[in-house]
C-alpha positions in Angstrom: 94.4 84.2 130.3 96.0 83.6 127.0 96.0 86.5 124.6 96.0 86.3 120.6 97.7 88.8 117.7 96.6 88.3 114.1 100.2 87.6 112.2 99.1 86.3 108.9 95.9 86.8 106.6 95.8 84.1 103.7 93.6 85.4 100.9 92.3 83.3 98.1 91.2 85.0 94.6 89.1 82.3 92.4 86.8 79.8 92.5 86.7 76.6 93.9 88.5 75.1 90.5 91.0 77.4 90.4 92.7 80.0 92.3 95.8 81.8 93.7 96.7 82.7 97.3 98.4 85.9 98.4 99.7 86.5 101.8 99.6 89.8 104.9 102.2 89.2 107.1 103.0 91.1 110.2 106.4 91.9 110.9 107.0 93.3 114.6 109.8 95.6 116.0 112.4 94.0 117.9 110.1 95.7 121.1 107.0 94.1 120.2 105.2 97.6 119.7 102.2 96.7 117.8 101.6 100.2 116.9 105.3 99.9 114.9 104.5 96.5 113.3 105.0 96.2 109.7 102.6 94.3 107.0 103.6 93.1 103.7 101.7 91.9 100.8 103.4 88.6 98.9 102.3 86.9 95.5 104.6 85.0 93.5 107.2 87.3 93.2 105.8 90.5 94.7 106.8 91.1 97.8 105.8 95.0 98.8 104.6 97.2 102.0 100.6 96.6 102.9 98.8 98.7 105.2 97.2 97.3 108.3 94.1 98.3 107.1 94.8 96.0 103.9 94.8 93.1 105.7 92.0 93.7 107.9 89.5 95.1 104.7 90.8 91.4 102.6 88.7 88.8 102.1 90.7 86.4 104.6 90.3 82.7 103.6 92.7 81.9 106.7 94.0 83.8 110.1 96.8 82.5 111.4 97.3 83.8 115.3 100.4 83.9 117.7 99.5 83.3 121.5 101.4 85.8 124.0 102.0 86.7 127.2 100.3 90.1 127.1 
């Protein structure tokens, strides 16, 4: 039974014409303790700490998923 973990919200601001994407990303411990993963929030140049909870409350446009074995 394959098992999923969200690694990456894309989030588009914008309309149809004319936009900009900003990135979640998960970053996980060398252990692979979800509860001690790390989020970050990229645009351009800003690169800075999110919350989990920020990525899960955006407006996702994209999810992008890694399979594992747990």
């Amino acid at each position: 039974r394959a098992v999923f973990k969200l690694m990456a919200v894309i989030v588009h601001m914008g309309s149809v014409d004319d936009g900009h994407y900003v990135t979640y990303r998960r970053f996980e411990t060398p252990h692979g303790n979800e509860h001690a993963s790390k989020w970050i929030y990229t645009s351009d140049e800003i690169v800075e700490a999110a919350s989990r909870d920020q990525a899960l409350s955006s407006c996702a446009y994209m999810l992008f998923y890694e399979r594992t074995s747990r």
